[in-house]
One Martini backbone bead per residue (centre of mass of N, CA, C, O) as a GRO file, in nm:
protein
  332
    1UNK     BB    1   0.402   0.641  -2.486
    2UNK     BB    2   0.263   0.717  -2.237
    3UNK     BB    3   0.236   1.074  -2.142
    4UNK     BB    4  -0.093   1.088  -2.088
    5UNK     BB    5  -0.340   1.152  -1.833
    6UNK     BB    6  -0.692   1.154  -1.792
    7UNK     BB    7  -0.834   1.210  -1.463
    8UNK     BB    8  -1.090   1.377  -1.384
    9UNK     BB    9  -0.933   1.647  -1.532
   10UNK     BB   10  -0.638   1.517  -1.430
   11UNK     BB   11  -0.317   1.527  -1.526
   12UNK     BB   12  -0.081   1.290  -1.605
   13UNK     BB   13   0.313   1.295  -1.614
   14UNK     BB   14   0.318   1.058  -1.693
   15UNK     BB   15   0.142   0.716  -1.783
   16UNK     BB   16   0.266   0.645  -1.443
   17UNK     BB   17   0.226   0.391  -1.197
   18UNK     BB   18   0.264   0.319  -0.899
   19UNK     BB   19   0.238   0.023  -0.704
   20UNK     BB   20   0.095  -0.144  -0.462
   21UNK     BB   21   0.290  -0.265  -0.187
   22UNK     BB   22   0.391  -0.476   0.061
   23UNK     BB   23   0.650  -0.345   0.261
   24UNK     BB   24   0.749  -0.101  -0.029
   25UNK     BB   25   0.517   0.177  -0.026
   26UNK     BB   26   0.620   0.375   0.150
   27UNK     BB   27   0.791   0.685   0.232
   28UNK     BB   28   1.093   0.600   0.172
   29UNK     BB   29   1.038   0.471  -0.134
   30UNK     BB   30   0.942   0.710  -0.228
   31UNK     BB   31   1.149   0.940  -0.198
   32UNK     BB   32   1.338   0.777  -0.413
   33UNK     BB   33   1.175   0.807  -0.657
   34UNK     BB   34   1.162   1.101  -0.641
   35UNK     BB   35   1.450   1.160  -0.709
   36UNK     BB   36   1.417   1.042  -1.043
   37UNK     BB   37   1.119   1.003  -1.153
   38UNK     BB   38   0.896   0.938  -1.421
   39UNK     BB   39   0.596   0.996  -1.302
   40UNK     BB   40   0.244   1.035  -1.227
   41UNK     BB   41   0.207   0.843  -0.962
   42UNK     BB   42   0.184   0.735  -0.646
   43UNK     BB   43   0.148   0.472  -0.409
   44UNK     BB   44   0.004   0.336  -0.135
   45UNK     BB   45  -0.031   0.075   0.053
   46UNK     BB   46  -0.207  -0.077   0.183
   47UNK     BB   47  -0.475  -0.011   0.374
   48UNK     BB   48  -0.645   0.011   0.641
   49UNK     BB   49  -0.917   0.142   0.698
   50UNK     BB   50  -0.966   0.101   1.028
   51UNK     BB   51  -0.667   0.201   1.106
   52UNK     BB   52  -0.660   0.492   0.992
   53UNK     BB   53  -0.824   0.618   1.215
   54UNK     BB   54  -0.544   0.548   1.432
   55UNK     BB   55  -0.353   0.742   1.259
   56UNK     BB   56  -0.061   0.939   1.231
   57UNK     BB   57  -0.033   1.061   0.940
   58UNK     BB   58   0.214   1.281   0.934
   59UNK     BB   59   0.398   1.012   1.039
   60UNK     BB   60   0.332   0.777   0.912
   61UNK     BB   61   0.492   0.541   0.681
   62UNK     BB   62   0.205   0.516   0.504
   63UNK     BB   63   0.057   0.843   0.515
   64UNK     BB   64   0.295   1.015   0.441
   65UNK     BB   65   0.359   1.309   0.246
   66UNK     BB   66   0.578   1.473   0.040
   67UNK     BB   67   0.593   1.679  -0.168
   68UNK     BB   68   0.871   1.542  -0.344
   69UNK     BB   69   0.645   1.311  -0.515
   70UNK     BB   70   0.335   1.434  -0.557
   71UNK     BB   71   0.138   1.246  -0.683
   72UNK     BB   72  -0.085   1.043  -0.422
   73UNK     BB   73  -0.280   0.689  -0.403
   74UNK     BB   74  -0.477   0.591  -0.160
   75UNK     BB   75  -0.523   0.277  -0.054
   76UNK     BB   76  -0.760   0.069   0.007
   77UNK     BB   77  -0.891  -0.171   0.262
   78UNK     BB   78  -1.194  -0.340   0.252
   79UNK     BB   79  -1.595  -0.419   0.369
   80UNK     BB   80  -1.817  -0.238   0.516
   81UNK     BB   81  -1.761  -0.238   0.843
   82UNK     BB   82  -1.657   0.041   0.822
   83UNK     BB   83  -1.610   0.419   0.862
   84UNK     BB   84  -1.592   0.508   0.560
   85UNK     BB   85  -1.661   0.851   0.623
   86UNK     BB   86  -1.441   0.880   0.842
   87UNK     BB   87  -1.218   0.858   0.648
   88UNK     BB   88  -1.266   1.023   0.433
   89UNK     BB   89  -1.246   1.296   0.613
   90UNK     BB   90  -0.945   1.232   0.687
   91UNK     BB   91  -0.798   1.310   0.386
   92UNK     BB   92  -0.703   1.607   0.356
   93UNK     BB   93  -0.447   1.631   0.524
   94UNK     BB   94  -0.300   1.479   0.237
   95UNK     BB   95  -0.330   1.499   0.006
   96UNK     BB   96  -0.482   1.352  -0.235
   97UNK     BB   97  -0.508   1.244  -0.540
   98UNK     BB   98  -0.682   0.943  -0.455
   99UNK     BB   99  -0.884   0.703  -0.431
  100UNK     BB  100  -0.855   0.366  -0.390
  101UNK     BB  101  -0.961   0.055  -0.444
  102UNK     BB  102  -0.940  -0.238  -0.343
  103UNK     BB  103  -1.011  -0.574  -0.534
  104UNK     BB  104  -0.664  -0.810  -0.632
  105UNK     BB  105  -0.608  -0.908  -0.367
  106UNK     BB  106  -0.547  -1.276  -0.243
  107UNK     BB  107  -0.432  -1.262   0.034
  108UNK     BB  108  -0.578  -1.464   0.301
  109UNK     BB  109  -0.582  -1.199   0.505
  110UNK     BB  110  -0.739  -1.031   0.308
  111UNK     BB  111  -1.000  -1.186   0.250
  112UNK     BB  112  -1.051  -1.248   0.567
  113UNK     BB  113  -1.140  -0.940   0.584
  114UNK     BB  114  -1.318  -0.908   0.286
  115UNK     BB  115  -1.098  -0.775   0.063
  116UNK     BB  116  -1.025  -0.755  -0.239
  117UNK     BB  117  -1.132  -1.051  -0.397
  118UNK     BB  118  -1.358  -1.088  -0.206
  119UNK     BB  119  -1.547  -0.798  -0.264
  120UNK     BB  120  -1.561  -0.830  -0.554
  121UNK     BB  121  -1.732  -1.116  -0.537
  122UNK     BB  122  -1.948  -0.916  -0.385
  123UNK     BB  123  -2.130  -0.740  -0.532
  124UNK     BB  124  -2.346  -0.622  -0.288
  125UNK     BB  125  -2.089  -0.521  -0.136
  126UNK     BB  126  -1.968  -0.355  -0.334
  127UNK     BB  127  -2.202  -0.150  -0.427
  128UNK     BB  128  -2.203  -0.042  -0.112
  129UNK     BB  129  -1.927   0.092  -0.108
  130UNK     BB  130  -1.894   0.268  -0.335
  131UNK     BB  131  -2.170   0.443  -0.238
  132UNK     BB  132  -2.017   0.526   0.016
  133UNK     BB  133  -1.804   0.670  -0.113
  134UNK     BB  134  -1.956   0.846  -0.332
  135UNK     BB  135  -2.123   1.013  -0.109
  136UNK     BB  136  -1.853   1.105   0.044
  137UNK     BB  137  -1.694   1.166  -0.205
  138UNK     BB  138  -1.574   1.387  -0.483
  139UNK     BB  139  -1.329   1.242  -0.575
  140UNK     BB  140  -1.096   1.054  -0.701
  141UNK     BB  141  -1.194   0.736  -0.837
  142UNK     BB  142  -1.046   0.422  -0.808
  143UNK     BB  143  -0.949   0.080  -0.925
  144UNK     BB  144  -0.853  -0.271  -0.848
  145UNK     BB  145  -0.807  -0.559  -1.049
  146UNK     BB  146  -0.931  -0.851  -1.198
  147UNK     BB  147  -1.064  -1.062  -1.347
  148UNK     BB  148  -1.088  -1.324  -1.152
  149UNK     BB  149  -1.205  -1.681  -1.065
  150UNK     BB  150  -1.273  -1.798  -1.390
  151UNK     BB  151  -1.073  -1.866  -1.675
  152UNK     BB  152  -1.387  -1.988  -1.844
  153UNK     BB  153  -1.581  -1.756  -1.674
  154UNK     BB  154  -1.563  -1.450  -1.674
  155UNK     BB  155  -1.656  -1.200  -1.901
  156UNK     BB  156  -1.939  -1.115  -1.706
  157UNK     BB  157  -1.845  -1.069  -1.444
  158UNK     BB  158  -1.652  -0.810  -1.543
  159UNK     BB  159  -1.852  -0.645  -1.682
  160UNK     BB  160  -2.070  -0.621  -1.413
  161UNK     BB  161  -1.825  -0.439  -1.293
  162UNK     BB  162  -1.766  -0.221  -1.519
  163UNK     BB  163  -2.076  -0.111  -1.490
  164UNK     BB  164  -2.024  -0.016  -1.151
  165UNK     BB  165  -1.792   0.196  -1.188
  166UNK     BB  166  -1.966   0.388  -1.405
  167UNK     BB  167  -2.238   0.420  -1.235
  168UNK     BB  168  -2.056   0.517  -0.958
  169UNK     BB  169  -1.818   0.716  -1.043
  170UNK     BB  170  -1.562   0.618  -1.171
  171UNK     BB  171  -1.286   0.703  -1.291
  172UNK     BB  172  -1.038   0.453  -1.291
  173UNK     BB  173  -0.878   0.173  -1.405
  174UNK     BB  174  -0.713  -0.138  -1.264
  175UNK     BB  175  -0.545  -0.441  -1.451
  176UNK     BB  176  -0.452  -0.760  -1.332
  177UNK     BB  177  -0.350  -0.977  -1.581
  178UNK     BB  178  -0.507  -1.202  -1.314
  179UNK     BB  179  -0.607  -1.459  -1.139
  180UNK     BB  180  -0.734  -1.482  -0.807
  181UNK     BB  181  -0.554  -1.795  -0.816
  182UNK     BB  182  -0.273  -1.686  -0.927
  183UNK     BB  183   0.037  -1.625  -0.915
  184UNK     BB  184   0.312  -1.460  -1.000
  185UNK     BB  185   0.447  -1.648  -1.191
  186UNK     BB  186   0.264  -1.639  -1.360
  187UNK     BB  187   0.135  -1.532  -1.692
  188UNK     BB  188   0.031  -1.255  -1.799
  189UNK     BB  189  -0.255  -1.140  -1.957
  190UNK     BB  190  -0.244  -0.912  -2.214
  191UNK     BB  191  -0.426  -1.030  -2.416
  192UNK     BB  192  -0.678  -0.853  -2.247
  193UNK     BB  193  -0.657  -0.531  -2.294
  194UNK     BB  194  -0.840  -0.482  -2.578
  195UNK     BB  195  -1.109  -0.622  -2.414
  196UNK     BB  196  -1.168  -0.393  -2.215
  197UNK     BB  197  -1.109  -0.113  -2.353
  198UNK     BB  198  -1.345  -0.186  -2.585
  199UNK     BB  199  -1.582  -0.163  -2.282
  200UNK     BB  200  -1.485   0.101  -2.204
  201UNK     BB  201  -1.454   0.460  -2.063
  202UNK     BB  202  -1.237   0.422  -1.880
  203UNK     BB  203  -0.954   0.474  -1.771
  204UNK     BB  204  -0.691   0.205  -1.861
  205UNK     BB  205  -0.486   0.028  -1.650
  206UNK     BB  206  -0.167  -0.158  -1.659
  207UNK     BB  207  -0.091  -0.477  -1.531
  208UNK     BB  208   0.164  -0.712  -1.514
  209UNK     BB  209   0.487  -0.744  -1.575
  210UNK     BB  210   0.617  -0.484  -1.657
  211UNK     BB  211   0.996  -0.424  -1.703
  212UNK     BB  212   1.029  -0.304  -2.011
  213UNK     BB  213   1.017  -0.156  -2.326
  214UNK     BB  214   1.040  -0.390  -2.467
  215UNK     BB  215   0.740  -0.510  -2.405
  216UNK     BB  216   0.592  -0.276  -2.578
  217UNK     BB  217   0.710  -0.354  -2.797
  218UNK     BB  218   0.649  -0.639  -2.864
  219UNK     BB  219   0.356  -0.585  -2.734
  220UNK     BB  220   0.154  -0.324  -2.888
  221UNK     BB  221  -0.120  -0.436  -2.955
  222UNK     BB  222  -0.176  -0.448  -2.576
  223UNK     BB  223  -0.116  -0.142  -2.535
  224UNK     BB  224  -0.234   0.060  -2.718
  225UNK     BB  225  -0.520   0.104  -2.544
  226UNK     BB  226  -0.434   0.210  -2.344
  227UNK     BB  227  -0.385   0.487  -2.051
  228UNK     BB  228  -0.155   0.321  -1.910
  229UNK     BB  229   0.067   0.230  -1.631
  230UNK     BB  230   0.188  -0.035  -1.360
  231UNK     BB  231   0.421  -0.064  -1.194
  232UNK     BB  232   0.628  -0.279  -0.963
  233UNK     BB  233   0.868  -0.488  -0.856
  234UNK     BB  234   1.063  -0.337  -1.050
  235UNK     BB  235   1.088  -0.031  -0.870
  236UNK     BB  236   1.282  -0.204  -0.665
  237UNK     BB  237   1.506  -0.272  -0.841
  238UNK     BB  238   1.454   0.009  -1.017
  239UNK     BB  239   1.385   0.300  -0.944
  240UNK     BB  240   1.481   0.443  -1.223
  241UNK     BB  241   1.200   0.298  -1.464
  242UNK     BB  242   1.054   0.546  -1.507
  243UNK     BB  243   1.251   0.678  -1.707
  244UNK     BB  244   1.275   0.470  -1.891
  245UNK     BB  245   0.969   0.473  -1.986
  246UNK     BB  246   1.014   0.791  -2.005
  247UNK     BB  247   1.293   0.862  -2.221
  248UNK     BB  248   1.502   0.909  -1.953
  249UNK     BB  249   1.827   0.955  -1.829
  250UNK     BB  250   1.967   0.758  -1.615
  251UNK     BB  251   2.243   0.672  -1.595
  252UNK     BB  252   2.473   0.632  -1.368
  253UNK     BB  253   2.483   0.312  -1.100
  254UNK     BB  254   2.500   0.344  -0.741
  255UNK     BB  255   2.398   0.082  -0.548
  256UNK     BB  256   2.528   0.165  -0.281
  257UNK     BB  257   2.417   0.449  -0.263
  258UNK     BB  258   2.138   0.368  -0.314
  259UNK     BB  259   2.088   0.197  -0.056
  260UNK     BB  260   2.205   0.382   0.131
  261UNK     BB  261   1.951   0.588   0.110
  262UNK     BB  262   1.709   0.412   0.199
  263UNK     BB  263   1.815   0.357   0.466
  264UNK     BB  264   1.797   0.654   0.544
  265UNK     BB  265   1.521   0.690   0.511
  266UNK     BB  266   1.393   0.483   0.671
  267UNK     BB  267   1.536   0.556   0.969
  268UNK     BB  268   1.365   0.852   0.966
  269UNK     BB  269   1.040   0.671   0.970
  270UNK     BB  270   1.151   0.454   1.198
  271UNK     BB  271   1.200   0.228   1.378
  272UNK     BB  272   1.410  -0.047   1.402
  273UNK     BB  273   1.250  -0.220   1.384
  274UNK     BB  274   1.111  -0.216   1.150
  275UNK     BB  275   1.320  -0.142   0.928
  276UNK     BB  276   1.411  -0.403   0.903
  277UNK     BB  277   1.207  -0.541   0.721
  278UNK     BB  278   1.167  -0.314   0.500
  279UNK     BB  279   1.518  -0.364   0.391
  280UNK     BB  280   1.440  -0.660   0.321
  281UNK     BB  281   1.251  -0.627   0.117
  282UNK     BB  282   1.375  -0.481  -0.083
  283UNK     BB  283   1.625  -0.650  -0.143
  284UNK     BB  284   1.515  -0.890  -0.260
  285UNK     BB  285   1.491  -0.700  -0.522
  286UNK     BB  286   1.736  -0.593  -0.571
  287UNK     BB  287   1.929  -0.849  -0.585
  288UNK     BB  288   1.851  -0.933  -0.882
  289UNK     BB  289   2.078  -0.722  -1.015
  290UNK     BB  290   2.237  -0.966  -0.966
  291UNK     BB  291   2.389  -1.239  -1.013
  292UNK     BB  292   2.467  -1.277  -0.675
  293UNK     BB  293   2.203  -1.190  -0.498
  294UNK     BB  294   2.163  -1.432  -0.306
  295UNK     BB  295   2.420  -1.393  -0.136
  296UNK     BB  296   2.337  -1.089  -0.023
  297UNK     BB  297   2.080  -1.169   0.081
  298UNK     BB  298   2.205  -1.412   0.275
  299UNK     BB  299   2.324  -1.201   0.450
  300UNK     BB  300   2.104  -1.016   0.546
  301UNK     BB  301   1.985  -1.260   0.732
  302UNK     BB  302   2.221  -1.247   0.953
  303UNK     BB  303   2.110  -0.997   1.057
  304UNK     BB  304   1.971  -0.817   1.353
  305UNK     BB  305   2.041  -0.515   1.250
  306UNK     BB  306   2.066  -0.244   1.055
  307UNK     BB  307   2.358  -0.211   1.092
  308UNK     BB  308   2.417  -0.494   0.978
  309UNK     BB  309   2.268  -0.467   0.737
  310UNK     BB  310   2.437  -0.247   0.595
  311UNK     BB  311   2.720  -0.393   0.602
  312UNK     BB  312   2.660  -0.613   0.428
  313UNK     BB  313   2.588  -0.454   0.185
  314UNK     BB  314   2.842  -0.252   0.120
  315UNK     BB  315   2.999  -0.493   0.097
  316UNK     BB  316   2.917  -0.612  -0.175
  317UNK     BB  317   2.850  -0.353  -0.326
  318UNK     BB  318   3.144  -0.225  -0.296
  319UNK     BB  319   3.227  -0.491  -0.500
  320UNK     BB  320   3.121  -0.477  -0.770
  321UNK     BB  321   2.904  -0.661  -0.864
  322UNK     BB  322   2.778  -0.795  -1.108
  323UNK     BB  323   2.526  -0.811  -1.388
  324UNK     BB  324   2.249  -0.873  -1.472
  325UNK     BB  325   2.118  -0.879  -1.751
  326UNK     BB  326   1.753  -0.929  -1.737
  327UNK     BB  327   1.683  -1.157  -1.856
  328UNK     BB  328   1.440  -1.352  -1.722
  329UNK     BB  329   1.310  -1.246  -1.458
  330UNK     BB  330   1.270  -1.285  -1.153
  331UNK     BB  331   1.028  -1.320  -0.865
  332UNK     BB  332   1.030  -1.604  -0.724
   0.00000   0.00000   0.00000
């Protein structure tokens, strides 16, 4: 299942699609990502359209890109104030393979910027946004979206939304099947992407909580419409996840190696005041694999700088620290 998919003409495979996360989708995350493989395109975490066009993108660590990546696709968040077409131009010097809009972060930051769940919920600037995206860019354009706003009256709006991607000449859709105003804890609704599937023409990728093929085995019938799948959380915890998806040998994991791996990668991309937060964002997730992880994690948060966090977590690590079995993984 998902080997391959076709957007726009060009092939991914597998049909295996890292989401874009804030403070964990860098180009040192990617990097490490990019080790193991099993993916058929990574994600940059939400870029600001607006702020996009005052970086040095060769250089930050939200949009440089190595070729031993492949194929990277830079989400923007945006409301339509920006000088989007600005933004356009200035893409090509990154090779990017698709440029994504937000349209189903809910983060209060986001709205209030008018970004995400916000601009989704304003049909005629969603739709203004869109058509100056597309007469401006001639490439690869998705979409992330959520089912909407009323969990009892969705289904015509979201519908709506869903009729203006295929107008607009979006190659392919992205849902994240919980609503708008759902914490992530709630239970991902899968049993609507059937529903989804159904109604549209667009290759649509499925997102929320997929966290292990045995996901897929037990409910089979909720993806099997799909044409992709988009792992999150679940990357941070186990950067080599993409490969379990994609039926490849895994091997031993030496976490403490991985662990010490990103942090020098991250190193290498940020100056230490960010790479301090950055390897904090990673760990709380990391942390996860272990039965006492939470000790881990309260181990690094009393570091004041990297050197310290790094001490604290090989001192952990390498006393090969028991493992979660996984079941009932919790992201809370």
């Amino acid at each position: 299942m998902f080997e391959r998919i076709v957007i726009d003409g060009r092939t991914f495979a597998p049909a295996l699609f890292l989401a874009p996360m804030e403070g964990i989708t860098n180009s040192a995350f990617r990097r490490l990502l990019s080790d193991y493989g099993g993916y058929g395109a990574l994600f940059t975490e939400m870029l600001s359209a607006g702020a996009f066009l005052q970086e040095k993108t060769r250089e930050s660590s939200f949009t440089r890109r190595r070729d031993c990546e492949g194929p990277v696709i830079y989400q923007f968040g945006a409301s339509g104030r920006e000088d989007l077409e600005a933004v356009i131009r200035k893409l090509p010097e990154l090779g990017a393979a698709a440029v994504d809009l937000n349209l189903g972060c809910p983060a209060p930051k986001v709205k209030a910027n008018g970004w995400g769940v916000a601009l989704c919920a304003d049909f005629p600037r969603l739709r203004e946004v869109l058509e100056r995206i597309r007469r401006s860019y001639a490439g690869t354009l998705t979409v992330k979206c959520r089912l909407g706003d009323d969990p009892d009256h969705w289904r015509e709006g979201f519908l709506e939304r869903v009729r203006l991607f295929e107008d607009v000449g979006v190659n392919a859709l992205t849902v994240h099947v919980r609503f708008s105003g759902e914490k992530l804890k709630r239970r991902p609704r899968w049993e609507e992407f059937p529903w989804i599937a159904a109604r549209t023409k667009l290759p649509l990728i499925g997102n929320g909580d997929i966290c292990s093929p045995r996901d897929l085995e037990a409910n089979r019938a909720f993806f099997e419409p799909l044409s992709g799948l988009m792992l999150g959380r679940i990357a941070a915890v186990k950067p080599w996840i993409f490969r379990e998806f994609a039926g490849l040998e895994v091997g031993e994991i030496d976490y403490a190696e991985v662990w010490d791996r990103l942090y020098r990668y991250t190193l290498e991309d940020m100056p230490p005041e960010r790479a301090f937060g950055r390897l904090l964002d990673f760990s709380y997730y990391f942390a996860k694999n272990f039965m006492f992880g939470h000790v881990f994690y309260s181990s690094l948060q009393k570091a004041a700088t990297p050197g310290e966090i790094r001490a604290a977590a090989l001192r952990f690590l390498e006393a090969r620290p028991g493992l979660n079995p996984g079941k009932g993984l919790s992201f809370t």
